[in-house]
C-alpha positions as CSV (number, residue, x, y, z in Angstrom):
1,X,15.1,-29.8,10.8
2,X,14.2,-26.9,8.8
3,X,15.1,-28.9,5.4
4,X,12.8,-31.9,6.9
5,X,9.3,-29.5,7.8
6,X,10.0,-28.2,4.5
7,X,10.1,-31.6,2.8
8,X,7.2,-32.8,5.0
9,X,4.5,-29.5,4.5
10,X,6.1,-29.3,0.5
11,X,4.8,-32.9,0.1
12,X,1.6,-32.2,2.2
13,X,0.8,-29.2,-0.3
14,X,1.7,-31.2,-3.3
15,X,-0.8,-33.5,-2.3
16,X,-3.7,-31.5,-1.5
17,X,-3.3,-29.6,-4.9
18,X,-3.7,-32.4,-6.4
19,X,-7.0,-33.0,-4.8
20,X,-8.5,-29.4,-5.3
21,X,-11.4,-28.6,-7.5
22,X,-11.0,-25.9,-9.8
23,X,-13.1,-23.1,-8.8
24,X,-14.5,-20.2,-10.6
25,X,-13.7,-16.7,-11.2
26,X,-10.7,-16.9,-8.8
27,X,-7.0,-16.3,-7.7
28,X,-5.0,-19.4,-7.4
29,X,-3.0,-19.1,-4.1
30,X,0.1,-20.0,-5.3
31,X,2.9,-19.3,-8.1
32,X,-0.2,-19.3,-10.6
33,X,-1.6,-15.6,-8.8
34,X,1.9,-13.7,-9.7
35,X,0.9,-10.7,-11.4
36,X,-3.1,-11.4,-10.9
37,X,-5.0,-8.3,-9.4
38,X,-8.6,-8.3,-9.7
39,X,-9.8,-11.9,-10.4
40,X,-10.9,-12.1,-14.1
41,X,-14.2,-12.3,-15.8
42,X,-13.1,-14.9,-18.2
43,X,-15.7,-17.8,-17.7
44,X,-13.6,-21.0,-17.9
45,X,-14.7,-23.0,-15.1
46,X,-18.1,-25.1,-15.5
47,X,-20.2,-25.3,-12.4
48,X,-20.7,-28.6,-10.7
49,X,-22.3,-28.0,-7.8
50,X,-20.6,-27.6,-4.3
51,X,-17.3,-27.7,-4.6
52,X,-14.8,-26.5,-1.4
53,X,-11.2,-26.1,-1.4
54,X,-8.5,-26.2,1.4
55,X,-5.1,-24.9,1.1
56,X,-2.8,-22.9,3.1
57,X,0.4,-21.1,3.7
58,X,3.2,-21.4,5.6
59,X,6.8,-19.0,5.9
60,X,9.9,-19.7,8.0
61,X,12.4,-16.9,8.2
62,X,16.1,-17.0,8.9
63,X,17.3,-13.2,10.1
64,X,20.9,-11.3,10.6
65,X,19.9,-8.0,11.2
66,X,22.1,-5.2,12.7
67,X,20.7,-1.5,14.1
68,X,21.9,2.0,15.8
69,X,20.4,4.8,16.2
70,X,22.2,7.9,18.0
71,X,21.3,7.5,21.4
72,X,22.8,3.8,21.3
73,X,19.6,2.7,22.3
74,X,18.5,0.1,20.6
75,X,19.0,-3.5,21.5
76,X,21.6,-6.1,19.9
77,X,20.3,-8.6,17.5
78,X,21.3,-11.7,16.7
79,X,20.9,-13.7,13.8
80,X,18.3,-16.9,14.4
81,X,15.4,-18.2,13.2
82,X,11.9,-16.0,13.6
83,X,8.8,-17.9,14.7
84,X,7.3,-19.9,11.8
85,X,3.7,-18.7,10.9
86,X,1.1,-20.2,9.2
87,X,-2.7,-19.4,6.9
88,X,-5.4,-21.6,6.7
89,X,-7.7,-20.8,3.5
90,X,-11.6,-22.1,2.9
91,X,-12.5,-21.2,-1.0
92,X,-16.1,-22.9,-1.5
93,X,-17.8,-22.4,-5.1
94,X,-21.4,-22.5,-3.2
95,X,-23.7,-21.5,-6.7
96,X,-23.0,-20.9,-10.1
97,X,-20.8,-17.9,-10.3
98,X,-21.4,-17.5,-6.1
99,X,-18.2,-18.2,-4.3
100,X,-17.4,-17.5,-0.7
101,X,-13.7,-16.8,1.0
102,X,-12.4,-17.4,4.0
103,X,-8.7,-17.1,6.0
104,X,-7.6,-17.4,9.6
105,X,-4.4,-16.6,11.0
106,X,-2.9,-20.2,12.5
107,X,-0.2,-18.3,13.9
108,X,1.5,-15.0,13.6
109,X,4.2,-12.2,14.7
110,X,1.7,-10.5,17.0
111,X,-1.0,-13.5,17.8
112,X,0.4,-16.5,18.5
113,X,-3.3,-18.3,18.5
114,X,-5.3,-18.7,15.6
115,X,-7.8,-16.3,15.2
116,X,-10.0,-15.0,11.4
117,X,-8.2,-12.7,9.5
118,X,-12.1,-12.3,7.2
119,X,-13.9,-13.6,4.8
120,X,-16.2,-12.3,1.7
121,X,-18.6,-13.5,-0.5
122,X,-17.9,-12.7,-4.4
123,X,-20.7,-12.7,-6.8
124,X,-20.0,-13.1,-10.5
125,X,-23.7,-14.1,-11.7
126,X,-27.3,-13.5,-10.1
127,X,-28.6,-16.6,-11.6
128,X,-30.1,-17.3,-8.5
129,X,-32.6,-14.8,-8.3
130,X,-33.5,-15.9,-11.9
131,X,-31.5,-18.0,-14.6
132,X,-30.0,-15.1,-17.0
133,X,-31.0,-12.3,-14.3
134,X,-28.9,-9.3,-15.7
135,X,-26.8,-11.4,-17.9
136,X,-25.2,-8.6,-19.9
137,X,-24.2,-6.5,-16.4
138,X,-22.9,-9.8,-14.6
139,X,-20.6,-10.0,-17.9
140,X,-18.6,-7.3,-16.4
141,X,-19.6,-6.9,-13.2
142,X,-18.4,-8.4,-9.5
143,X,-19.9,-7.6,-6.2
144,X,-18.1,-8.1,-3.6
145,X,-19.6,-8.6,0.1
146,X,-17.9,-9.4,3.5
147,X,-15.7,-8.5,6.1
148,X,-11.6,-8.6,4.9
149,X,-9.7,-7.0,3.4
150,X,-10.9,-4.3,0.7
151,X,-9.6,-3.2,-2.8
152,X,-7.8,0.0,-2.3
153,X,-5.2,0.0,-4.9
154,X,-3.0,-2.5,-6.3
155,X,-0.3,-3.0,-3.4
156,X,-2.1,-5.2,-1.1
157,X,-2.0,-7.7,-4.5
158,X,1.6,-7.6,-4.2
159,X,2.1,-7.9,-0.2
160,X,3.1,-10.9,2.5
161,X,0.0,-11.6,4.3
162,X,1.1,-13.4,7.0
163,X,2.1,-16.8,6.1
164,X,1.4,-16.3,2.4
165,X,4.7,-15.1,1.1
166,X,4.3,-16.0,-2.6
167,X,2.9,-12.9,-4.1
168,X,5.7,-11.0,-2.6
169,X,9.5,-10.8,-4.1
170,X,10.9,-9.3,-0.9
171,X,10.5,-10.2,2.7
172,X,9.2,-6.9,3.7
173,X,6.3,-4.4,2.6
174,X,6.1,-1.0,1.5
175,X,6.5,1.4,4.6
176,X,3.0,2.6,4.6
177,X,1.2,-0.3,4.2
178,X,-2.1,0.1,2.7
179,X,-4.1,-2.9,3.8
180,X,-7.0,-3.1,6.6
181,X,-9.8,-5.4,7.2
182,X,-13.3,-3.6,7.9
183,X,-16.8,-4.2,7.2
184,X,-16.9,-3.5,3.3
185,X,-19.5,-3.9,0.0
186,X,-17.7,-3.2,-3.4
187,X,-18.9,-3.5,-6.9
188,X,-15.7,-4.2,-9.7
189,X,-16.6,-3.5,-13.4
190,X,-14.2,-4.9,-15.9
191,X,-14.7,-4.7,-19.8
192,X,-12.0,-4.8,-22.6
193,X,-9.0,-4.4,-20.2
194,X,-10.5,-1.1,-18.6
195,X,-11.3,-1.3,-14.8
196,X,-13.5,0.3,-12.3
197,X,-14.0,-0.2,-8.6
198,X,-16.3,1.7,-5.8
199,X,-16.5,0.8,-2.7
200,X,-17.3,1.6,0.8
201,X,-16.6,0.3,5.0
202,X,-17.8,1.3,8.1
203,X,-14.2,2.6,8.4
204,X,-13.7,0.3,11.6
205,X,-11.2,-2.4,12.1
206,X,-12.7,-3.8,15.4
207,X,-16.1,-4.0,15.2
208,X,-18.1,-3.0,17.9
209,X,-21.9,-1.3,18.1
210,X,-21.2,0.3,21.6
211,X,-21.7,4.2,21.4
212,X,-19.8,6.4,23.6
213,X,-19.1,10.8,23.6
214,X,-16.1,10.5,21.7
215,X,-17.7,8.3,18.9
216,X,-17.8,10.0,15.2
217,X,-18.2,6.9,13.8
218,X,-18.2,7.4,9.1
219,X,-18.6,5.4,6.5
220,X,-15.2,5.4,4.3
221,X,-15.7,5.3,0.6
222,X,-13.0,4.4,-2.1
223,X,-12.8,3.7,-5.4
224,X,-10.4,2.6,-8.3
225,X,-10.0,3.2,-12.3
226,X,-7.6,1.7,-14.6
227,X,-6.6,-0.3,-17.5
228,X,-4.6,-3.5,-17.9
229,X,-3.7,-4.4,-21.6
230,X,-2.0,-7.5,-22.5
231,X,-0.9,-5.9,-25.9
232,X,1.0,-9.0,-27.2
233,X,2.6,-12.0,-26.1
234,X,5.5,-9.6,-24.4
235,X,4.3,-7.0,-23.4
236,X,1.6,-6.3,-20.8
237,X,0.8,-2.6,-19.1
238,X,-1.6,-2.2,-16.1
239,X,-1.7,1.8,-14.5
240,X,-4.6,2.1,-11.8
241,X,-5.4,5.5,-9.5
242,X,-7.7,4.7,-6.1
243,X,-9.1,6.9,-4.2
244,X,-10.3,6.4,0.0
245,X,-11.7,8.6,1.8
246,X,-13.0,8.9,5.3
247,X,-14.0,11.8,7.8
248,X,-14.9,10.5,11.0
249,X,-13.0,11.3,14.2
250,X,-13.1,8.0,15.7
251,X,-13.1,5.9,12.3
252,X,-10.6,5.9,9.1
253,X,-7.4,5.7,10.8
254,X,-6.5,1.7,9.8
255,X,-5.8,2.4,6.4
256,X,-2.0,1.8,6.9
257,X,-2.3,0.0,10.5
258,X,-5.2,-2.5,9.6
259,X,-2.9,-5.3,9.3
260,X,-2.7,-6.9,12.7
261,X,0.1,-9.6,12.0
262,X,2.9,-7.5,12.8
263,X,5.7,-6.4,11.3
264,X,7.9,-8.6,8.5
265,X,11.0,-7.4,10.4
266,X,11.6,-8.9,14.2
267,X,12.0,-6.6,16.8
268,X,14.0,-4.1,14.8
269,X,13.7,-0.6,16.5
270,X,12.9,-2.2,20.3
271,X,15.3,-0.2,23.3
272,X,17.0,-1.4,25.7
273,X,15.8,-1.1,29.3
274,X,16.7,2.0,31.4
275,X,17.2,2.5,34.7
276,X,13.7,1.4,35.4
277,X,13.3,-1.4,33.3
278,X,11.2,0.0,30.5
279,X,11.6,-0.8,26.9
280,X,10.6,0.4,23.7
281,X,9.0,-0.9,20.9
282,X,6.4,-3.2,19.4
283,X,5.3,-5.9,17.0
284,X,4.6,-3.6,14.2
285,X,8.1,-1.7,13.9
286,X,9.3,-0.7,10.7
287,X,6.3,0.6,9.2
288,X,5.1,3.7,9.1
289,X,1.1,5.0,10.0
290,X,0.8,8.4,10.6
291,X,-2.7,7.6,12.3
292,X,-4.6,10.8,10.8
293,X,-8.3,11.0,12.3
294,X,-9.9,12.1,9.1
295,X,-7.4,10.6,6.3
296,X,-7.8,11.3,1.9
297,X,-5.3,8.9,0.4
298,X,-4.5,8.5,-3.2
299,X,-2.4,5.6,-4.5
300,X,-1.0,5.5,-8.2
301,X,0.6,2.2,-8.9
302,X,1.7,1.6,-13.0
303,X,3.1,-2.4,-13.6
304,X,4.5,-3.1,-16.7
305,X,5.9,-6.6,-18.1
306,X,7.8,-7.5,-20.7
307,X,8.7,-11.1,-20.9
308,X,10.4,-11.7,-17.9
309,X,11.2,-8.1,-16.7
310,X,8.6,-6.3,-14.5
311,X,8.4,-2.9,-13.1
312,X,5.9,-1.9,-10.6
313,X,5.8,1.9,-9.3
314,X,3.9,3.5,-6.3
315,X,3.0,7.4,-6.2
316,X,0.8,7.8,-2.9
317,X,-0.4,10.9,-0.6
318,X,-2.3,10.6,2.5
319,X,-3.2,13.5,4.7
320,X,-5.5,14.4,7.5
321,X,-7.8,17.2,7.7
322,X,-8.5,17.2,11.4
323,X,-7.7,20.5,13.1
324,X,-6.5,20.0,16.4
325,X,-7.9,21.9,19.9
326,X,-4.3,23.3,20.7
327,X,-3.9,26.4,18.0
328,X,-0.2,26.4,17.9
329,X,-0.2,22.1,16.6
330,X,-2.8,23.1,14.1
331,X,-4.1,21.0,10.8
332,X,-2.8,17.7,10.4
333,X,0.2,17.4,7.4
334,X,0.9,14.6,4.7
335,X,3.1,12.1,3.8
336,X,4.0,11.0,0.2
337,X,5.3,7.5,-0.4
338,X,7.2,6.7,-3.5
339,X,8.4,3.3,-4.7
340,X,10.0,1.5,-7.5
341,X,10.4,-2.1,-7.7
342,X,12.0,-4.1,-10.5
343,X,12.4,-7.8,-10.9
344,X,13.9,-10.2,-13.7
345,X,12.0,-13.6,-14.3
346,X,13.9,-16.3,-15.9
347,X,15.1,-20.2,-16.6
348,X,12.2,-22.1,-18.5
349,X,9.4,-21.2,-16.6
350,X,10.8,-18.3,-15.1
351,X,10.7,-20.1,-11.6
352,X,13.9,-17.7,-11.0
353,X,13.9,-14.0,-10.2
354,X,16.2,-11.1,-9.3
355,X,14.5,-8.2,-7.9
356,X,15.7,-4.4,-6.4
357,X,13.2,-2.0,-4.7
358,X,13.3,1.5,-3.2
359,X,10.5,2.8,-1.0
360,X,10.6,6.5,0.8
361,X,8.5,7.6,2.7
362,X,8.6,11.6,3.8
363,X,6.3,14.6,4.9
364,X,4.7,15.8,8.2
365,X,2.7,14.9,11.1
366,X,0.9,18.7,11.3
367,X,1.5,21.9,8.9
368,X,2.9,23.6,11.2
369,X,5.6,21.0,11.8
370,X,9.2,23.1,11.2
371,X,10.7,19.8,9.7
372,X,9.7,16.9,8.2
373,X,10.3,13.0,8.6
374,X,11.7,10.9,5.8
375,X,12.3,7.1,6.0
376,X,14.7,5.3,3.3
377,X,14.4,1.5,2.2
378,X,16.4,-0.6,0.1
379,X,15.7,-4.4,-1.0
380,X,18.0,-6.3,-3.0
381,X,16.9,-10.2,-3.3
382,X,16.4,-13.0,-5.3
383,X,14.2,-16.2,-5.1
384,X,13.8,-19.6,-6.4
385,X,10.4,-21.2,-7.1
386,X,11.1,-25.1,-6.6
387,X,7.7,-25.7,-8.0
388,X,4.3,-23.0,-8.2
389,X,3.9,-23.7,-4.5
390,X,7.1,-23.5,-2.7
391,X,9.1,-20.3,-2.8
392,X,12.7,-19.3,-0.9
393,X,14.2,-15.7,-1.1
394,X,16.9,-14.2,0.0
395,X,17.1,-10.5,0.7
396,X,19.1,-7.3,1.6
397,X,17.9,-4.8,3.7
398,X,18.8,-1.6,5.0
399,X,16.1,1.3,6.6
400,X,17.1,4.3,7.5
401,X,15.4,7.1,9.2
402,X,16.6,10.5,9.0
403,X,15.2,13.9,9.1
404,X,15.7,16.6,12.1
405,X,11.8,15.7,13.4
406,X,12.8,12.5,14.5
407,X,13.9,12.1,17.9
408,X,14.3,9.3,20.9
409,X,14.8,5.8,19.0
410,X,14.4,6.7,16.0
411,X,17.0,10.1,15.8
412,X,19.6,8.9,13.4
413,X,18.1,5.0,13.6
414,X,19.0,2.5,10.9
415,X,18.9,-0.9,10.3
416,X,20.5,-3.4,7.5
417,X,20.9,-7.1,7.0
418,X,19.9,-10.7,5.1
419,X,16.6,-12.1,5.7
420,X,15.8,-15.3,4.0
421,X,12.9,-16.9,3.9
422,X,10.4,-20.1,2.5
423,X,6.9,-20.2,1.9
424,X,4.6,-22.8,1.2
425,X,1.0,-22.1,-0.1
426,X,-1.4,-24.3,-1.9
């Protein structure tokens, strides 16, 4: 059965790519957007008046994961098939250079029913104001207007969202997950591979105008510098630094829990009941989001390519700066996250990959923590691109948390296994 829905939804999306306009200034949503960050300035698209585009995405995973932890706590799994999940995308070029986005969540780990993961209007001209209305700044310049999600650094390029699987080499994501969608503006400026972003949300991932005592409600600002040089036909190097900010007790704490989904790995970390029936765990296990009230991140992320081998390396630091009312817990601490990921490309279109990555992720919850956490991933995979819109992978896993701080479920807790999984997106 699972050969036959991917025949039937591979066929489906060969079909409706053949019927899809091209649009303008924009990220193709299948193999065609490996490796594309920012969408480009490059004018190659005439307009032609309305033009609207459906696709989609859809990811069906096959798991055999084992766990412990110390206690002997956690529950057995077995190895099955996840629950399928699925994207449904509106791109519609609405004016010359004025195109508006748009994705809901058909299905996913933590809602079953569809519901709008956001949408944003990008502005690449202001012709209609008046035909050649700041020409020479619209050459470099893209506002970008909406509610979804927002350009703090590069990983979120990189990531599974949801159903759309292609972008990603590994099942999982990085541990702290940088992604969140929230009420945002942002203006891009790209000129002669140099890059510059600044940007700013309402720092809220569910929107809501009702004012209570406890609301310290602040507007997060980020921003983003880099270059990306394709200095030959080989070789092409990319380094970025971004920036967020935000300072408001009630606001700013989505960063790295904005992504509503759930986590990429099924029910890894749940308990077993106890004497009164209560279990442990949630939808979102496996990640880590130390929830700081008023969080400074920074995020350094270099690529490099060189025909078909790729690095791609991740330096970030978030901390808090919220004193607490109990002396003895005192400030809030950091974490640093480090990663390196490599993959190897190959066969004629390199529709073939190999890929390793290792993401930590350590520091602590307050200063005046006496130890610190750590959390350990390895990713060993491969994956096969049948054509630019079907994808499988296979991948190795193993997570381990270790680190005196940790205690209950997660003292001594690991995990390790094969996941393998095919996505369809169009």
């Amino acid at each position: 059965m699972r050969s036959v829905l991917l025949l039937i939804l591979g066929t489906l999306g060969t079909v409706l790519y053949a019927q899809q306009p091209d649009l303008q200034f924009f990220r193709p949503n299948d193999g065609r957007g490996l490796n594309v960050f920012e969408t480009s300035k490059a004018d190659t698209v005439p307009f032609q008046g309305v033009r609207v585009q459906v696709g989609g995405d859809f990811a069906m995973q096959f798991q055999s994961i084992n766990q412990s932890n110390d206690a002997n706590s956690l529950v057995e799994l077995g190895t099955n098939f996840n629950l399928p999940v699925a994207n449904l995308n509106l791109d519609v070029q609405l004016l010359d250079g004025v195109r508006m986005h748009l994705t809901t969540y058909l299905s996913s780990r933590h809602h079953e029913d569809a519901w709008v993961k956001g949408g944003h209007l990008q502005i690449d001209r202001l012709d209609f104001i008046q035909p050649g209305f700041l020409a020479g700044l619209m050459e470099v310049a893209t506002v970008t207007i909406g509610l979804d999600e927002f350009n703090f650094g590069d990983t979120h390029f990189r990531r599974s969202d949801n159903a759309r699987v292609v972008f990603n080499p590994f099942v999982g994501n990085y541990i702290m997950d940088a992604f969140s969608t929230e009420a945002f503006g942002q203006l891009t400026l790209q000129k002669n591979g140099l890059l510059a972003v600044v940007g700013v949300t309402n720092g809220k991932l569910n929107q809501s105008v009702v004012v209570n005592e406890n609301t310290d409600n602040q507007l997060s600002f980020y921003g983003k510098v880099g270059m990306d040089n394709q200095f030959n036909e080989d070789l092409r190097v990319r380094l970025t630094a971004s920036v967020y900010t935000n300072q408001g007790a009630s606001t700013g704490t989505w960063l790295y829990g904005g992504d509503r989904t759930g986590g990429r790995y099924y029910n890894v970390l749940h308990t077993q009941p106890d004497s009164l029936g209560t279990t442990q765990g949630g939808e979102f296990e496996g990640r880590y989001n130390a929830r700081f009230v008023k969080l400074t991140s920074l995020q350094v992320t270099p690529f490099v390519k060189y025909r078909g081998l790729e690095f791609f390396g991740v330096y970030e630091r978030a901390g808090g700066s919220n004193v607490s009312s109990v002396p003895e817990v005192g400030k809030e601490g950091a974490f640093t996250q480090l990663a390196a990921e490599l993959v190897y490309r190959f066969g004629s279109e390199e529709q073939f990959y190999l890929a390793g990555r290792y993401n930590t992720v350590r520091g602590k919850a307050t200063e005046n923590a006496p130890q610190g956490l750590k959390i350990d991933r390895l990713n060993v995979g491969g994956g096969w691109f049948l054509s630019r819109n079907i994808l499988t992978k296979v991948e190795y896993v193993r997570q381990r948390y270790t680190g005196d701080a940790w205690t209950g479920r997660f003292a001594g807790a690991e995990f390790s296994g094969v996941n393998v999984e095919a996505g369809i997106s169009f």
